[in-house]
C-alpha positions as CSV (number, residue, x, y, z in Angstrom):
1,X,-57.3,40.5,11.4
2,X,-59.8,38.0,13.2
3,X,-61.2,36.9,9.9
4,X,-58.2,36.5,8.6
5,X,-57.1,34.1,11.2
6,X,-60.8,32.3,11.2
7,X,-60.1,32.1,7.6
8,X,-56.7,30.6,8.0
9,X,-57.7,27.7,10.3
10,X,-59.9,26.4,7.4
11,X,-57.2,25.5,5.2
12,X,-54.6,22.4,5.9
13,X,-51.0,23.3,7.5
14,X,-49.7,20.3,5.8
15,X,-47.0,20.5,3.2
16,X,-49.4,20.1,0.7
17,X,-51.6,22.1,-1.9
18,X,-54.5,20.1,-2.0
19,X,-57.5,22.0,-1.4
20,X,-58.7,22.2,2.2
21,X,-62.4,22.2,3.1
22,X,-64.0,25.6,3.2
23,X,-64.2,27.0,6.4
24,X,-67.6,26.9,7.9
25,X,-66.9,29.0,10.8
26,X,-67.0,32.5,8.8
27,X,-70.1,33.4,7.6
28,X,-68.6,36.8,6.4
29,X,-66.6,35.6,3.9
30,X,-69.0,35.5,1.0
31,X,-68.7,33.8,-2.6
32,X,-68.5,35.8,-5.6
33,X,-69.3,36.0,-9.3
34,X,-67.2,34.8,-11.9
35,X,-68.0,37.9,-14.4
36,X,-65.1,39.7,-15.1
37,X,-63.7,40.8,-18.1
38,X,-61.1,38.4,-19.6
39,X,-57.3,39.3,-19.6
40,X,-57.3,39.4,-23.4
41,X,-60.0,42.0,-22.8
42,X,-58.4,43.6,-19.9
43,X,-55.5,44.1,-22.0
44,X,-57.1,45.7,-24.7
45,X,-58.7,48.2,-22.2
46,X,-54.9,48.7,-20.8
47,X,-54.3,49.8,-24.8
48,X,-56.7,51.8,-25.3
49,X,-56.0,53.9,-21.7
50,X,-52.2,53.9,-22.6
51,X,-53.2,55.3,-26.0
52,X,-55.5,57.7,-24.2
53,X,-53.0,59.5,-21.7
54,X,-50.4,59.3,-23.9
55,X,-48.3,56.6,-21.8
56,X,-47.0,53.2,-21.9
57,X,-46.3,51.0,-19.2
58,X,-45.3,48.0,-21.2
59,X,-42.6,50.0,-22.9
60,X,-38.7,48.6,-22.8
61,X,-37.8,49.0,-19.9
62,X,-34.3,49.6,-21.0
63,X,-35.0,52.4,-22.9
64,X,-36.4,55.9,-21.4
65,X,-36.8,57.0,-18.0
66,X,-34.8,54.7,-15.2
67,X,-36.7,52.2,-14.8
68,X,-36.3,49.2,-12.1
69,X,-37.3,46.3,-14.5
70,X,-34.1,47.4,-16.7
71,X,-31.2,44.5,-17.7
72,X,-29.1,46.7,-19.8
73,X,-29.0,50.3,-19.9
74,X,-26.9,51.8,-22.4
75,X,-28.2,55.9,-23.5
76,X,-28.3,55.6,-27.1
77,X,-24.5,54.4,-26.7
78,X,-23.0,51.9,-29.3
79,X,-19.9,51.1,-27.6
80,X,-18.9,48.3,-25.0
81,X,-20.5,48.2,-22.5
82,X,-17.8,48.0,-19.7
83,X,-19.8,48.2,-16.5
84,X,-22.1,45.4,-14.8
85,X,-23.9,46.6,-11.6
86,X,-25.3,43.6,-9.2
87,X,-27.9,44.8,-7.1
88,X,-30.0,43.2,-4.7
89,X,-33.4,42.2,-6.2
90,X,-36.1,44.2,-4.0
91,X,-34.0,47.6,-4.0
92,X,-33.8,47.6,-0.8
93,X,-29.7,47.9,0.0
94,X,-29.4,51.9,0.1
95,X,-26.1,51.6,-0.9
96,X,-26.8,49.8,-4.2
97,X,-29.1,52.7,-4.6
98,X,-26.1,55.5,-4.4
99,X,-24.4,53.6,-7.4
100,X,-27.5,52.9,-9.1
101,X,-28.3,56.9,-9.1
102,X,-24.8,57.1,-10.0
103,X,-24.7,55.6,-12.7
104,X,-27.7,57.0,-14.3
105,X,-26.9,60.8,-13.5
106,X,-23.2,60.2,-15.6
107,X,-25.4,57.8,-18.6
108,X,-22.7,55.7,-18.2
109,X,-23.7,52.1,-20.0
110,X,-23.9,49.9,-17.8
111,X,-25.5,46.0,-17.7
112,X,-27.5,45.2,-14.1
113,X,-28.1,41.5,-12.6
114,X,-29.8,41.5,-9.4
115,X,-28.7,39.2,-6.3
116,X,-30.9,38.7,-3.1
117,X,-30.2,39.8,0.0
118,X,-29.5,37.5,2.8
119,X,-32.3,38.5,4.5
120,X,-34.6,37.3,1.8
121,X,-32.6,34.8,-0.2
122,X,-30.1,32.9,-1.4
123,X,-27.2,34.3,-3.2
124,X,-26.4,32.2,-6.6
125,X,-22.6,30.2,-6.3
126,X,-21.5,32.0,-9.4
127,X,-21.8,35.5,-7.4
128,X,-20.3,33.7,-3.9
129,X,-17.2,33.2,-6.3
130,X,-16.2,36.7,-7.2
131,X,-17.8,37.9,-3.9
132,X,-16.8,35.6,-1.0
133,X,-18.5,38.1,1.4
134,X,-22.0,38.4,-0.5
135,X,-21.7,42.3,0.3
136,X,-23.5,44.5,-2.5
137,X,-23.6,46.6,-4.4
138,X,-20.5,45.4,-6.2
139,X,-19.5,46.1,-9.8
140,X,-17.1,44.7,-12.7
141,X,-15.3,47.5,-14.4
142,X,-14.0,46.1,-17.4
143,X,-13.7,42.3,-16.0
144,X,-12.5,43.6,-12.4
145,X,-14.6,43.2,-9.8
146,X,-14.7,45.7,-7.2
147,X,-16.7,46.1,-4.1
148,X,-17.8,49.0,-1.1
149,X,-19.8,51.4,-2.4
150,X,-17.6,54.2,-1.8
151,X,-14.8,52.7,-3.5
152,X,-17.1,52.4,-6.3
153,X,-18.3,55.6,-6.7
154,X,-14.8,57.4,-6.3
155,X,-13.5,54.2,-9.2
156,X,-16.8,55.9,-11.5
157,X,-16.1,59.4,-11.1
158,X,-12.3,58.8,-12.0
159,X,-13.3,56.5,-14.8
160,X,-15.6,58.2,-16.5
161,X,-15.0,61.6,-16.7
162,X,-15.8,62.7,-20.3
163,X,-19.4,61.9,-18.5
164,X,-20.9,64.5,-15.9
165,X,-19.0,65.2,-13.3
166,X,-20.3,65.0,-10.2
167,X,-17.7,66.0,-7.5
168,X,-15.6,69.3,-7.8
169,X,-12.2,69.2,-8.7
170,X,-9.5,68.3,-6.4
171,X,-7.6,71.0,-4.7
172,X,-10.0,73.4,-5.0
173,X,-12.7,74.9,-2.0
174,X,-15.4,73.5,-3.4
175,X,-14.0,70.0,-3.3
176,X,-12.8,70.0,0.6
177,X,-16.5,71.4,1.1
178,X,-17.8,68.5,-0.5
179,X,-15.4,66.1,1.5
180,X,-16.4,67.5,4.4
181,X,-20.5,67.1,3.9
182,X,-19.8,63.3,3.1
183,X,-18.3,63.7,6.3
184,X,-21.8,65.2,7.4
185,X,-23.6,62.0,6.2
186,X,-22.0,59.6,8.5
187,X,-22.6,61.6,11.0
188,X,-26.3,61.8,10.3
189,X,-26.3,57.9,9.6
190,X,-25.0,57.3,13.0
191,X,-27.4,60.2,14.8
192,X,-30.5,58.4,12.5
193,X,-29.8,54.5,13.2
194,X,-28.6,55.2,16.9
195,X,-32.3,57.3,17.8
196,X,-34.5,54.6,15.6
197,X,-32.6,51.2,16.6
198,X,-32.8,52.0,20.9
199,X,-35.9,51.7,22.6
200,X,-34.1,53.8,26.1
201,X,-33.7,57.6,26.3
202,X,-35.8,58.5,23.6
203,X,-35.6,62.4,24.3
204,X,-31.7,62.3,24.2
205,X,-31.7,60.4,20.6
206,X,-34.4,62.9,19.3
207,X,-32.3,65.9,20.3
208,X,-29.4,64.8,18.9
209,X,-31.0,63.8,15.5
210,X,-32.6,67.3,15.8
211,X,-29.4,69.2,15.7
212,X,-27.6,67.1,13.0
213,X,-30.9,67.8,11.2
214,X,-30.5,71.5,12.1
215,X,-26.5,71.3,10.2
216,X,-27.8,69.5,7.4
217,X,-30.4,71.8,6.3
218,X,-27.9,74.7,6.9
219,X,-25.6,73.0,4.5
220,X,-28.4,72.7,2.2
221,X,-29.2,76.2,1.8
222,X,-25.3,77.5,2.1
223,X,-24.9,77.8,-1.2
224,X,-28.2,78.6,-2.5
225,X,-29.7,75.0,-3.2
226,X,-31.6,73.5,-3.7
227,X,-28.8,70.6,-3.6
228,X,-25.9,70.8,-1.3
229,X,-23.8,72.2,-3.7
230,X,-26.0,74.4,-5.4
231,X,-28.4,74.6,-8.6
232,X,-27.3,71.3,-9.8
233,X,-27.2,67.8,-8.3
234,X,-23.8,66.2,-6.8
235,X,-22.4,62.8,-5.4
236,X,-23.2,64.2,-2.3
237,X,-26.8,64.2,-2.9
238,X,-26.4,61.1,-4.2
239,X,-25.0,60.1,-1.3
240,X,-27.6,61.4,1.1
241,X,-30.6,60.6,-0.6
242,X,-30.9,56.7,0.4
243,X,-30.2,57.6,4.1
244,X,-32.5,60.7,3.7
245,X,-35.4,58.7,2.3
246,X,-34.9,56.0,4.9
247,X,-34.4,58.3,7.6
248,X,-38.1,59.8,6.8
249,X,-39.8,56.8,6.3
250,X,-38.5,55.0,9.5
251,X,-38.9,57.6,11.9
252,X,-42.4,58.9,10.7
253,X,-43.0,54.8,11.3
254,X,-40.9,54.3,14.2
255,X,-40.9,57.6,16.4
256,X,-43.7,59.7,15.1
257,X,-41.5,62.3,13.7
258,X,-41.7,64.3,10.7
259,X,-38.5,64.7,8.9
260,X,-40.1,66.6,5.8
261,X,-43.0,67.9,4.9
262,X,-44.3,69.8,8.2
263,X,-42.2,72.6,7.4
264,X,-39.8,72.4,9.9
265,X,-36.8,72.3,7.8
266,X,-37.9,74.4,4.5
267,X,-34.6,73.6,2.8
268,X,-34.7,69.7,3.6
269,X,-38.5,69.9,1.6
270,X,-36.8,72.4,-0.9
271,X,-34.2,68.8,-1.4
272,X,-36.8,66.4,-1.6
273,X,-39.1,68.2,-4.1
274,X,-36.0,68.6,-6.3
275,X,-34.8,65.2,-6.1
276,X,-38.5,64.0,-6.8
277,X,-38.0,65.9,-10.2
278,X,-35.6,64.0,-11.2
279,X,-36.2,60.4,-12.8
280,X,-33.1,59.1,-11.7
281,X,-34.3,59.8,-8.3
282,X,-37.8,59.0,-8.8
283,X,-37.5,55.7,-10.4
284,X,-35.4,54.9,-7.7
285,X,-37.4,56.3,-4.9
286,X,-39.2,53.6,-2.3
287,X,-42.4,54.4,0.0
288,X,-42.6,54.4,4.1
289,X,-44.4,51.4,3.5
290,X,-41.5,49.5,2.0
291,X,-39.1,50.8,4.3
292,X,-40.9,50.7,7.4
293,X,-40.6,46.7,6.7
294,X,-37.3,46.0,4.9
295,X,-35.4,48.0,7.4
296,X,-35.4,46.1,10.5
297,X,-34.4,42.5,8.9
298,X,-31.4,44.7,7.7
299,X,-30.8,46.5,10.8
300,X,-31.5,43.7,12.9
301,X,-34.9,45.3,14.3
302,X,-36.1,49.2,15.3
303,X,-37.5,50.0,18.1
304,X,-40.9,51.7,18.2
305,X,-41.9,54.4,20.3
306,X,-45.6,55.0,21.3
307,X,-45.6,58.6,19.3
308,X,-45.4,56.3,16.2
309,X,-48.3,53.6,17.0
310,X,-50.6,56.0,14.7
311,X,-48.6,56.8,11.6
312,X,-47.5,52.9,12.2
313,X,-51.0,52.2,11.9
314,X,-51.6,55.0,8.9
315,X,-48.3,53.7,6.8
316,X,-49.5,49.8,7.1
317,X,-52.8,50.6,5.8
318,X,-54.6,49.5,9.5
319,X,-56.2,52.5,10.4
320,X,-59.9,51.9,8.3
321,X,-58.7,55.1,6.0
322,X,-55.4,54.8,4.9
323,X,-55.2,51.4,1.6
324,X,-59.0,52.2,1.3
325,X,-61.1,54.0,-1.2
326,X,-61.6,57.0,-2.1
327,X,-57.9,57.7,-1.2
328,X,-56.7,61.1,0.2
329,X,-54.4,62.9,-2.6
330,X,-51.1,63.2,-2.6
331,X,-49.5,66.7,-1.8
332,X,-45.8,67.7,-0.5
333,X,-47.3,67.5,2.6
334,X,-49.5,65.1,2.8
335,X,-49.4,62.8,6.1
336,X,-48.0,60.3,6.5
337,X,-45.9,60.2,3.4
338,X,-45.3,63.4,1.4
339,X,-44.8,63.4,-2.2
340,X,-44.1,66.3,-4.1
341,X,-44.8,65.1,-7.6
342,X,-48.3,64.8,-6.3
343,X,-50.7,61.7,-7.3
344,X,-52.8,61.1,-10.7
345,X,-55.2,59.0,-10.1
346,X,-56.0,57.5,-13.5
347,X,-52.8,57.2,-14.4
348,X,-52.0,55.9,-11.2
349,X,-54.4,52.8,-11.4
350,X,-53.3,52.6,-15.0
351,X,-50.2,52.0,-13.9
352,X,-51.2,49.5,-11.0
353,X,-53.3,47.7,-13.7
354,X,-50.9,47.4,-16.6
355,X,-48.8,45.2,-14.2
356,X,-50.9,43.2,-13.0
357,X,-52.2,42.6,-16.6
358,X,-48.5,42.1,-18.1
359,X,-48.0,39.4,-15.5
360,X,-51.1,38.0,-14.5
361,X,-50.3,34.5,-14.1
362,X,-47.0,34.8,-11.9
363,X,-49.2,37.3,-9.8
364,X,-52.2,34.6,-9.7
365,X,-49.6,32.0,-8.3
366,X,-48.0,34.8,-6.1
367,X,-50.7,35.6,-4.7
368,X,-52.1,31.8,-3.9
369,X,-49.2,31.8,-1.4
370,X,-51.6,33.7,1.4
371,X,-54.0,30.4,1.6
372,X,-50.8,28.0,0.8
373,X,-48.0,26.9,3.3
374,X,-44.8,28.6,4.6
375,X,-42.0,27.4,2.7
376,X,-39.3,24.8,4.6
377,X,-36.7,27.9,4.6
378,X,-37.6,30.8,6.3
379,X,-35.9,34.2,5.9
380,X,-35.2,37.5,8.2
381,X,-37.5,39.9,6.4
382,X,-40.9,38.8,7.7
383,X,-42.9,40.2,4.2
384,X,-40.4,37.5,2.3
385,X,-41.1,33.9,2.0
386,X,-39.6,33.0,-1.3
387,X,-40.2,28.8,-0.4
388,X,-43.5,29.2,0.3
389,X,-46.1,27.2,-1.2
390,X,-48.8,28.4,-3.1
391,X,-52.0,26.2,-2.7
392,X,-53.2,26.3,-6.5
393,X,-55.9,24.6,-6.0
394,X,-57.5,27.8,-5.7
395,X,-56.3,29.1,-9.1
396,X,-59.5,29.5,-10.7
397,X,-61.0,31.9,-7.6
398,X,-57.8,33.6,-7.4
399,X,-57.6,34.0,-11.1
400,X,-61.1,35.7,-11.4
401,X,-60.8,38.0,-8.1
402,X,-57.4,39.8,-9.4
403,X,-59.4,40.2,-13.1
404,X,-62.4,42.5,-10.6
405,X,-59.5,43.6,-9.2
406,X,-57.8,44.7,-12.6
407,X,-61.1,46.1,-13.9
408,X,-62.0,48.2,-11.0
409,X,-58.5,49.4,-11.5
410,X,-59.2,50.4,-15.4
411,X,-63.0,51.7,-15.1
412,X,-63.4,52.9,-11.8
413,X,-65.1,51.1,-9.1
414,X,-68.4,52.9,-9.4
415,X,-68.4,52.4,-13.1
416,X,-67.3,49.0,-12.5
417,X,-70.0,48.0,-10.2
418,X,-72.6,49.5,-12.4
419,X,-72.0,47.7,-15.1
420,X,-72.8,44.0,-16.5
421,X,-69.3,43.4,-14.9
422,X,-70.0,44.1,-11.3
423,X,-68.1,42.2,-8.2
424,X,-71.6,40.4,-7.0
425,X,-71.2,38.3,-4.1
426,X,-74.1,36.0,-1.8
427,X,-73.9,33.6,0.8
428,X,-74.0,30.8,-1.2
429,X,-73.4,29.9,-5.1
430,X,-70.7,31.3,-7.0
431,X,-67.1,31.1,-6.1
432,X,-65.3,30.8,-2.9
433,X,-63.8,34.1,-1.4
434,X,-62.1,32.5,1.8
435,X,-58.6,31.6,-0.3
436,X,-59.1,34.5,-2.4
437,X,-59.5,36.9,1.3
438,X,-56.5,35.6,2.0
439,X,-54.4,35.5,-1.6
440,X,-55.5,39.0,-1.7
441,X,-53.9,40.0,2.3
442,X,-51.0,38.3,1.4
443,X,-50.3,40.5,-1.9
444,X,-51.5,43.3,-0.9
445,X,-49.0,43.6,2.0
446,X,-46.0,42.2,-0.7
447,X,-46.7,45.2,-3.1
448,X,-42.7,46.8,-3.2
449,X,-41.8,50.4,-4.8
450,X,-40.0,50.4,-6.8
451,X,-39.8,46.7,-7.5
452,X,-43.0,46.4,-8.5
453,X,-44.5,49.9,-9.3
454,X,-44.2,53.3,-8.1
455,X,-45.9,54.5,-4.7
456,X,-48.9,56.0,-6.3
457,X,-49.8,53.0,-8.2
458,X,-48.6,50.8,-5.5
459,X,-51.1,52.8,-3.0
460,X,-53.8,52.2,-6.0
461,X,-53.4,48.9,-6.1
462,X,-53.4,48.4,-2.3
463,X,-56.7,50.0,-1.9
464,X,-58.2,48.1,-4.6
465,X,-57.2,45.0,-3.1
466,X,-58.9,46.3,0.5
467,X,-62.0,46.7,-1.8
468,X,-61.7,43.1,-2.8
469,X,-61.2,42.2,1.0
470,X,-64.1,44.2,2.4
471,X,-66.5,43.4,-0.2
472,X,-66.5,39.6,0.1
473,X,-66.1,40.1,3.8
474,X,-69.2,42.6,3.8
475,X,-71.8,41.8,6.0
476,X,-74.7,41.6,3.3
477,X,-74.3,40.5,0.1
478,X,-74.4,42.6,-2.8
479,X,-76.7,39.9,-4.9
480,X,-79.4,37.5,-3.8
């Protein structure tokens, strides 16, 4: 973090994005070559590796597997489409994430346009006009809006069902079970927020959590799971699963404690690992890292407790292991963030590659924000600056950093740096790395799952970023 600061005091706080003189107070911070492959060659190298494992990452996004990029979602359907789902833009709100899953478990048709948050944007006047509240998720249903999640999902289920059901029928035991375990949920809402949002009495908010935990994962096995109602997926699940995920993420981050994974509650990992087979889930599912972050501007802050300074450090990426290479794989118990699909390493840089390929030049200006200014408007979430100013005078460095970047990525840093494409740096000649340290920090810590990619990519790409860091902040250069 020191260089990053020393870096940061080089480059004008004005208002402006003219370019600032480099900073002569870092020596670290070497210059680089300008030797990477070219994005029209970078994209044929995406082809080829799509081709290859028998993937494509530049495929509709409307069709297939959920996917977040998706406008208009209809399942081979030809009919109206009858439902429009607003969302908020960064999937953040869990309970636009309950209809979202909704929705796609029943393949009902449905059209998406995605609203910010308040905590990271403006909300457009057209929305403000059907929603004077600016709550989401809200749907129209045939031309009637209608907001409140659970409203929403009760209006679906009673709508639509010719499409799967989801919720026993009425009247019978199975139903009043299922009433009573959404019952269950707010009570383990209320036992999560209350432990991670108070910083007194920390032993009295883990024992409570405990023994909701306890009655959850009894109700999980009770009728044989590996979902709460059995062999197959339910609105209950649906309705867990955002405050579930959270729940992990924040108090691995927050408290130190292991929700899943650890084996302490075999049939709360017996839940995630069959949620995380299912792509409604997956393409829905978020990382610690994102969580750990968007959670607090939402909450209005979480308190950490000195059991979580570590796995803090681990999730963030600011331990000197975690966000570097080689990367650890991922297992259903790996620490600090399980996942039970496990990791593929070339298709997970693949992946983190194809979309920075796709959209190199928003993700060149992006980026160009870390050396730029704050924007006039500042927002809650602190990871969210949507008026700042990107200092584009630095284009060129920024646009040849994130094409290493990209290669590494495709062909492997070793075979990268062996070739006539190698990341060369020296102390002098070349192009500056100071803006590009800092363009690179700033996306690296803005990388969002699902938003922008899933977590094994999105780990990828983090860790290839690091490598960018470390090696033009390396104390020798790697070229005379």
């Amino acid at each position: 973090m020191s260089i990053l600061k020393g870096i940061m005091s080089g480059f004008s706080k004005g208002g402006s994005a003219a370019p600032a003189a480099a900073p002569k107070s870092e020596p670290t911070v070497l210059s680089f070559s300008d030797n990477a492959p070219s994005w029209q060659q970078l994209e044929e190298m995406v082809k080829a590796q799509h081709a290859e494992l028998g993937v494509d990452f530049w495929r509709d996004p409307n069709q297939g597997d959920l996917h977040p990029m998706a406008t208009r979602r209809t399942f081979g359907s030809s009919g109206p489409v009858r439902v429009k789902l607003y969302r908020d833009h960064a999937s953040w709100c869990p309970y636009c994430h309950k209809v979202w899953m909704q929705l796609e478990e029943k393949r009902i048709p449905y059209e998406i346009e995605k609203i910010n948050m308040r905590c990271y944007g403006d909300k457009p006047a057209s929305f403000m006009a059907k929603v004077p509240n600016g709550l989401l998720p809200v749907i129209e249903l045939d031309g009637r809006v209608v907001t409140e999640s659970a409203v929403i999902m009760n209006l679906l289920e009673e709508t639509f069902r010719d499409h799967k059901p989801l919720m026993p029928p009425p009247g019978t035991p199975e139903r009043a079970r299922a009433d009573q375990l959404m019952r269950l949920e707010r009570r383990f809402f209320s036992d999560w927020l209350g432990w991670l949002t108070s910083d007194w009495n920390h032993a009295r908010g883990k024992a409570q959590f405990e023994a909701t935990m306890d009655a959850v994962a009894a109700e999980m096995d009770r009728a044989g799971g590996p979902y709460f109602l059995g062999s197959d997926i339910s609105l209950v699940d649906i309705t867990f699963a955002p405050m579930l995920e959270r729940a992990a993420a924040s108090l691995t981050y927050y408290k130190g404690f292991h929700l899943r994974g650890q084996g302490r509650w075999p049939a709360v990992d017996r839940w995630f690992a069959a949620m995380e087979s299912r792509p409604t889930y997956l393409g829905t599912r978020s990382d610690y890292y994102t969580h750990a972050h968007d959670l607090p501007p939402q909450l209005g802050g979480c308190a950490m407790h000195e059991d979580g300074e570590p796995l803090a450090a681990a999730i963030d990426g600011t331990d000197g292991t975690h966000w570097r290479l080689p990367l650890a794989p991922l297992t259903a118990s790996s620490l600090p963030e399980p996942y039970t699909p496990c990791d593929n390493p070339p298709l997970d840089r693949l992946e983190a590659a194809a979309k920075l390929v796709r959209n190199h030049d928003a993700v060149v200006r992006f980026a160009l924000r870390g050396p730029g200014q704050p924007g006039p408007r500042p927002v809650m979430a602190p990871l969210a600056d949507p008026t700042a100013i990107p200092n584009t005078a630095y284009t060129r460095e920024a646009d040849a950093a994130l094409r290493h970047v990209a290669h590494a990525l495709l062909a492997g840093v070793d075979v990268k740096q062996l070739s006539q494409h190698a990341l060369q740096t020296s102390s002098s000649g070349g192009l500056s790395g100071a803006a590009v340290v800092l363009a690179a920090d700033y996306l690296r810590d803005r990388v969002g799952v699902p938003r922008d990619m899933r977590y094994p990519a999105a780990r990828q790409l983090r860790a290839h970023l690091n490598w960018l860091i470390d090696t033009l902040t390396a104390a020798a250069p790697t070229s005379a």
